[in-house]
C-alpha positions as CSV (number, residue, x, y, z in Angstrom):
1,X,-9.3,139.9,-131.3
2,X,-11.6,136.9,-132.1
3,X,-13.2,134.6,-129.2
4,X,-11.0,131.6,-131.1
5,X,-8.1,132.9,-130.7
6,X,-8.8,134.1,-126.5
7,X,-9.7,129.8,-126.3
8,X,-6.3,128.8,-127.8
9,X,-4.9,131.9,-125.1
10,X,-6.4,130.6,-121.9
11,X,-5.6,127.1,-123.1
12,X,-2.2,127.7,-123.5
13,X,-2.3,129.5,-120.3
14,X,-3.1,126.8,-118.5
15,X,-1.0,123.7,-120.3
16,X,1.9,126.3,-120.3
17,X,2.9,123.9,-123.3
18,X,2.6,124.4,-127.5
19,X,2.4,120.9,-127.8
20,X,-0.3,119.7,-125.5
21,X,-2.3,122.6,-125.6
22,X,-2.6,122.2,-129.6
23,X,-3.8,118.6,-128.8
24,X,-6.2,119.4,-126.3
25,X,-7.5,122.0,-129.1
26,X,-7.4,119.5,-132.0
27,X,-5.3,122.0,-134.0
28,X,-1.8,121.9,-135.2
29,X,1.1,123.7,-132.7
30,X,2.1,125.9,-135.9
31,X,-1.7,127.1,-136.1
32,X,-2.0,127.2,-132.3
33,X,2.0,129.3,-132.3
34,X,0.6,131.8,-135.6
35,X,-3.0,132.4,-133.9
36,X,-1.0,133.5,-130.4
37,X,1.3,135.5,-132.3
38,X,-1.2,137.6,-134.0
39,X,-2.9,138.0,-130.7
40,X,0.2,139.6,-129.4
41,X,0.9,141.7,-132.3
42,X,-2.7,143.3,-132.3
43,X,-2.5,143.5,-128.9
44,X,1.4,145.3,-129.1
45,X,3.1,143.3,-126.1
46,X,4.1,139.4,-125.7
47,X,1.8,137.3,-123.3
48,X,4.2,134.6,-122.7
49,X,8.0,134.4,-122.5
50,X,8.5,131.6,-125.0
51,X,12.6,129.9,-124.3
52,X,13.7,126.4,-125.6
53,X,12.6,124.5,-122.1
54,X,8.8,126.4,-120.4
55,X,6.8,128.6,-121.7
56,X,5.1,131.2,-119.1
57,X,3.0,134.3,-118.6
58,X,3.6,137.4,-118.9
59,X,2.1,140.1,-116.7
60,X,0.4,141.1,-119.6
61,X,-0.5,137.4,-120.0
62,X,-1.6,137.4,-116.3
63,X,-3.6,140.6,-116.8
64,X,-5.4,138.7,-119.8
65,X,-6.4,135.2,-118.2
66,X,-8.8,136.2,-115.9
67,X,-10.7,139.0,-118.4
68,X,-10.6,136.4,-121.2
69,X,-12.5,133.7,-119.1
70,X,-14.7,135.9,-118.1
71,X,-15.1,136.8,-121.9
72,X,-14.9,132.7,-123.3
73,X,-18.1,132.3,-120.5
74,X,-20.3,135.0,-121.7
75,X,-19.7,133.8,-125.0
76,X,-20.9,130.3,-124.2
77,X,-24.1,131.6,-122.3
78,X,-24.9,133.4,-125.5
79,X,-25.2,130.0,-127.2
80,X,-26.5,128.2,-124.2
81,X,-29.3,130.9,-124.4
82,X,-30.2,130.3,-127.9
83,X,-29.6,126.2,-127.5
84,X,-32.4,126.3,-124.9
85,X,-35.2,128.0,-127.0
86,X,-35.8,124.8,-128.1
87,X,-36.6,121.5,-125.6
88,X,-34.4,120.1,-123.3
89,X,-33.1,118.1,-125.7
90,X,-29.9,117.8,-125.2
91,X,-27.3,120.0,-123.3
92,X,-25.6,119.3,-119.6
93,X,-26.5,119.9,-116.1
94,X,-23.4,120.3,-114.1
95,X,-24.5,119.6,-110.1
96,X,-22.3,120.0,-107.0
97,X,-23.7,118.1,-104.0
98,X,-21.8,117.6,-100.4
99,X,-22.0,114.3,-98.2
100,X,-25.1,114.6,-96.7
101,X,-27.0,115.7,-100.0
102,X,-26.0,112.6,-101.3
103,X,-29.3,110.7,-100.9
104,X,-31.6,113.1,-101.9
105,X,-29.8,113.6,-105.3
106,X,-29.7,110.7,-106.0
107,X,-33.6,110.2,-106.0
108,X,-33.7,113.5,-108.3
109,X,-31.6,112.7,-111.0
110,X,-33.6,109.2,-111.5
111,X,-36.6,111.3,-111.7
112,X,-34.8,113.8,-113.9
113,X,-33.8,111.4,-116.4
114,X,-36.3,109.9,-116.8
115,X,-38.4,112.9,-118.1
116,X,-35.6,114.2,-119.7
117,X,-33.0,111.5,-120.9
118,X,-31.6,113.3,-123.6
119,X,-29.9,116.3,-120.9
120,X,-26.3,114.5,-119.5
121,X,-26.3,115.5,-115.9
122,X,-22.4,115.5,-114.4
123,X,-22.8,115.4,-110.6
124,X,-19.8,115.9,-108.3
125,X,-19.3,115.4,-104.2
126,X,-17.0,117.2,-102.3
127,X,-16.8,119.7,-99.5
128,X,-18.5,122.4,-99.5
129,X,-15.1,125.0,-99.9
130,X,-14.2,122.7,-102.9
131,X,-17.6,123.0,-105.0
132,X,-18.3,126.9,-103.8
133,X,-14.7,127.2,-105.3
134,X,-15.9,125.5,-108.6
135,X,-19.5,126.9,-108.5
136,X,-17.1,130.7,-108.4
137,X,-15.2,128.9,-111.9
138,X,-18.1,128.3,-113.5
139,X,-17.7,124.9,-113.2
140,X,-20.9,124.3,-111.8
141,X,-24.5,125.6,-112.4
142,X,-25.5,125.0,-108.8
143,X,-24.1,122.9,-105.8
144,X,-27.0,121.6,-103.1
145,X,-25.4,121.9,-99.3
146,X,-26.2,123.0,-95.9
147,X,-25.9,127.2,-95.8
148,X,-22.7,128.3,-95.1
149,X,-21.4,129.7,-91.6
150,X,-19.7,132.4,-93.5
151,X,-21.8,134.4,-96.4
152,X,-20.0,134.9,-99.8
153,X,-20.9,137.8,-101.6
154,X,-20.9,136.4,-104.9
155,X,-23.2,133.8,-104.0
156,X,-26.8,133.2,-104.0
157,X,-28.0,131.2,-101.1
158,X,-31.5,129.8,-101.4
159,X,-32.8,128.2,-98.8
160,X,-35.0,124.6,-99.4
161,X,-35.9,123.6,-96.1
162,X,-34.7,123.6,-92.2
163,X,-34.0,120.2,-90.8
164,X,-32.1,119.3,-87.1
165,X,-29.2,116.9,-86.4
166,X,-30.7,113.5,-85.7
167,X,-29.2,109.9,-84.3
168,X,-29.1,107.6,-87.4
169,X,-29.0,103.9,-87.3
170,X,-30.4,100.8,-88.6
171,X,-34.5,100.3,-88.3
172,X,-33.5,97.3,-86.3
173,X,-31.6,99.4,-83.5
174,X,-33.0,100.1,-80.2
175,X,-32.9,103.8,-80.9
176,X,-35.0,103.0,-83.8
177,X,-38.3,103.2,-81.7
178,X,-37.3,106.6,-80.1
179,X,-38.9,110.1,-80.5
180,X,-35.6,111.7,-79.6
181,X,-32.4,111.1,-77.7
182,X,-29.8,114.1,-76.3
183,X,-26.4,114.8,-76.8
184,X,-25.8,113.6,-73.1
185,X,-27.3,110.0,-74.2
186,X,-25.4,110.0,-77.3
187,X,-21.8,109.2,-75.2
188,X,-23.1,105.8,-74.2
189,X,-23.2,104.6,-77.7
190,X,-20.7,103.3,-80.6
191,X,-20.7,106.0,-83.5
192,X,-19.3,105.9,-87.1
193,X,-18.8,109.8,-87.8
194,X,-18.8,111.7,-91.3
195,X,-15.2,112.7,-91.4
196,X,-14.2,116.7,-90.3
197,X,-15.4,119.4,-92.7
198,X,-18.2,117.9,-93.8
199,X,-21.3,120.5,-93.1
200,X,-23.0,118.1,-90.5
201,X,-20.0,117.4,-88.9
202,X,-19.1,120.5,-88.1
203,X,-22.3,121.5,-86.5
204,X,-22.0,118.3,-84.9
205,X,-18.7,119.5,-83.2
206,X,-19.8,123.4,-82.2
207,X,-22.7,121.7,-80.7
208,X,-20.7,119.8,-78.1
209,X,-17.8,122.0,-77.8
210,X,-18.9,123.6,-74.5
211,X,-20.8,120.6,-73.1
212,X,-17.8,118.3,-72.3
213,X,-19.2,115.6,-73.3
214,X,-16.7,112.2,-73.8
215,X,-18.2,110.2,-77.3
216,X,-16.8,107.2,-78.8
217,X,-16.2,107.5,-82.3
218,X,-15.0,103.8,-83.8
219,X,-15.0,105.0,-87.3
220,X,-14.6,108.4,-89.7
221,X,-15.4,108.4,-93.2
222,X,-16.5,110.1,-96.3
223,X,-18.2,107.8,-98.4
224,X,-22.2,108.0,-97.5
225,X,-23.2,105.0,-99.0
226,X,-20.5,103.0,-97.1
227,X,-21.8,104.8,-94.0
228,X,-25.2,103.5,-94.6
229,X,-24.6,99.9,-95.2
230,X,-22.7,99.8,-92.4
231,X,-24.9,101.3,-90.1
232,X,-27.7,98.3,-91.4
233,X,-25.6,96.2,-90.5
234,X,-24.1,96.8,-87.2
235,X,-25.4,98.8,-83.9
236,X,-23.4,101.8,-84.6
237,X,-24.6,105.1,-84.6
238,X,-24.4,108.3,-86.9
239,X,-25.1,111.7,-86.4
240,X,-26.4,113.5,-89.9
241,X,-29.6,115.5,-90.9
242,X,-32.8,114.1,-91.0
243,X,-32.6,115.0,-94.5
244,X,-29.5,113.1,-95.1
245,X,-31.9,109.7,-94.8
246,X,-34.9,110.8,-96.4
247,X,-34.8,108.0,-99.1
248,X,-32.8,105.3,-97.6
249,X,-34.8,101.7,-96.6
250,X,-33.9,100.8,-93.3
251,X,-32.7,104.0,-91.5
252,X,-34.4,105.6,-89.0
253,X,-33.3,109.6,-88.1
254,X,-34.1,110.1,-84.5
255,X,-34.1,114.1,-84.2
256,X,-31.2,115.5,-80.9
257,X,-33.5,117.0,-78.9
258,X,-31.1,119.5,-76.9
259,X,-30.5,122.9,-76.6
260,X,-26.9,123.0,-77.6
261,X,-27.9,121.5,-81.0
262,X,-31.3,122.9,-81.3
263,X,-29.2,126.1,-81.5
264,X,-27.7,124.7,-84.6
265,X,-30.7,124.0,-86.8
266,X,-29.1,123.3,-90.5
267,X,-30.6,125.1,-93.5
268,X,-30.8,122.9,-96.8
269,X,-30.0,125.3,-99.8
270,X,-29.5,125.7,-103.5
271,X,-26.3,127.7,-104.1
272,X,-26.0,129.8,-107.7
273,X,-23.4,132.0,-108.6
274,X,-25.3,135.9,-108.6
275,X,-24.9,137.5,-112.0
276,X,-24.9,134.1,-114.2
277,X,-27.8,132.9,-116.7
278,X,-29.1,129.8,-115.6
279,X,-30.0,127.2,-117.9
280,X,-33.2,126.0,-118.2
281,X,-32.1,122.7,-117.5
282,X,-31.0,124.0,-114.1
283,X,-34.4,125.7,-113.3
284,X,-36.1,122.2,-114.1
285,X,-34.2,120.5,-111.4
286,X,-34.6,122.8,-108.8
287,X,-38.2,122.4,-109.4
288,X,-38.2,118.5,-109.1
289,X,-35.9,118.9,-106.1
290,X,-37.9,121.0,-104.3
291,X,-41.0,119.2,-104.9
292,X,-39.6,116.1,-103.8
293,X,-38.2,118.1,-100.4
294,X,-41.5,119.3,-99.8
295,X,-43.3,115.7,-100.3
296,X,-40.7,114.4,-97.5
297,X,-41.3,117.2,-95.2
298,X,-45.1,116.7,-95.6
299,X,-45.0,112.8,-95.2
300,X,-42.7,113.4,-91.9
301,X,-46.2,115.5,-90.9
302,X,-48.4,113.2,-91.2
């Protein structure tokens, strides 16, 4: 069994088609049809039932997919391994960052590339669900979000730093000058709201779900840098973490001050798949990041 012919497996296994999978692999579909073929004959049993309109798994097909993955990915961190003995010249950093990370990445990767501007750095927002499902697929070498409610066993959780929910709106606003406003004073204002599932948002919600509180939400969205220009330029109000502003020119965070969201203090933190090499590349940017986290936290101080 040779790791070539396990890559022309799983990508059949997941075209479920000779023809595209063979183009996808830059091969032929006769090379692509003999290299499966001696698979299944070393193996003694068929992994796909082959008929002249679909081509699908076996269960010994199905038994395969998962292992040979698993095999294709240890394989590739043996080169990664040796790739990054030298510099980081070259190679890709693949990031996973939710909507209220958004920001704060952003600032990172400029830095990033500009000390090391020959690593291609792939970042991708979603919800949290969605990258801890790709982070699991190895699609991802770490995703930046709030911590979860519920703890996965497969991942590694490491927390960067503790911030509260906080009123956000324009430096122009007349919350702007505030210390700190409650979830009470919240109701008399016009809010634009991250849209449901996103991590602040839902801490948002269990804070208030007991208090009865009436709010009026004119807009839901989940595009953060929309969110921002229209807070500059209108009156409305935002509820995020203070982190979620740390780099954006004219926004003010105004920390809730309350005990139902006080109880609800959200936990910034690096998420990496337990068991996995990280590159090198990886370890880099967590430094910067953290760096720059801790730089905010301490200008906040002062």
């Amino acid at each position: 069994m040779e790791i070539r012919q396990l890559r022309y497996f799983v990508k059949l296994a997941e075209t479920l088609n000779f023809s595209t999978a063979a183009k996808e692999l830059f091969i032929t579909q006769s090379t692509l049809s003999h290299q499966i073929l001696q698979l299944e004959n070393e193996l003694q049993q068929p992994l796909f039932l082959r008929n002249s309109h679909e081509v699908s798994l076996t269960e010994a097909g199905q038994t395969l997919l998962p292992l040979a993955k698993e095999t294709l990915h240890s394989a590739d961190n043996c080169l990664l391994r040796l790739e990054e003995l030298k510099s980081l010249a070259g190679g890709e950093l693949n990031i996973g960052v939710t909507f209220s990370f958004a920001t704060i990445m952003a600032e990172v990767v400029t830095a990033f590339l500009r000390k090391y501007p020959h690593v291609k750095v792939n970042v991708t927002q979603s919800t949290m669900a969605e990258l801890m499902a790709q982070l699991e697929n190895h699609e991802l070498d770490f995703v930046l979000a709030f911590k979860p409610l519920v703890v996965n066993p497969k991942i590694d959780s490491q927390i960067l730093f503790h911030h509260r929910l906080a009123a956000v709106v324009s430096e122009h606003h007349a919350l702007a000058g505030r210390d700190s406003i409650t979830l009470e004073e919240l109701q008399r204002y016009d809010l634009v709201m991250s849209r449901r599932g996103t991590q602040a948002r839902n801490v948002f919600d269990s804070a208030i779900a007991e208090t009865g509180y009436q709010y009026r939400i004119k807009v839901e969205m989940n595009m953060v840098y929309l969110l921002f220009k229209l807070l500059r330029e209108s009156n409305y109000v935002t509820v995020l973490s203070e982190s979620t502003v740390a780099y954006e020119r004219g926004l003010k965070a105004v920390p809730i001050v309350d005990d139902h969201a006080e109880e609800k203090q959200m936990e910034g933190c690096i998420h990496l798949l337990k068991n996995t090499y990280m590159k090198r590349s990886s370890k880099e940017f967590i430094r910067m990041l953290s760096e720059s986290i801790s730089k905010f936290a301490l200008s906040d101080i002062i």
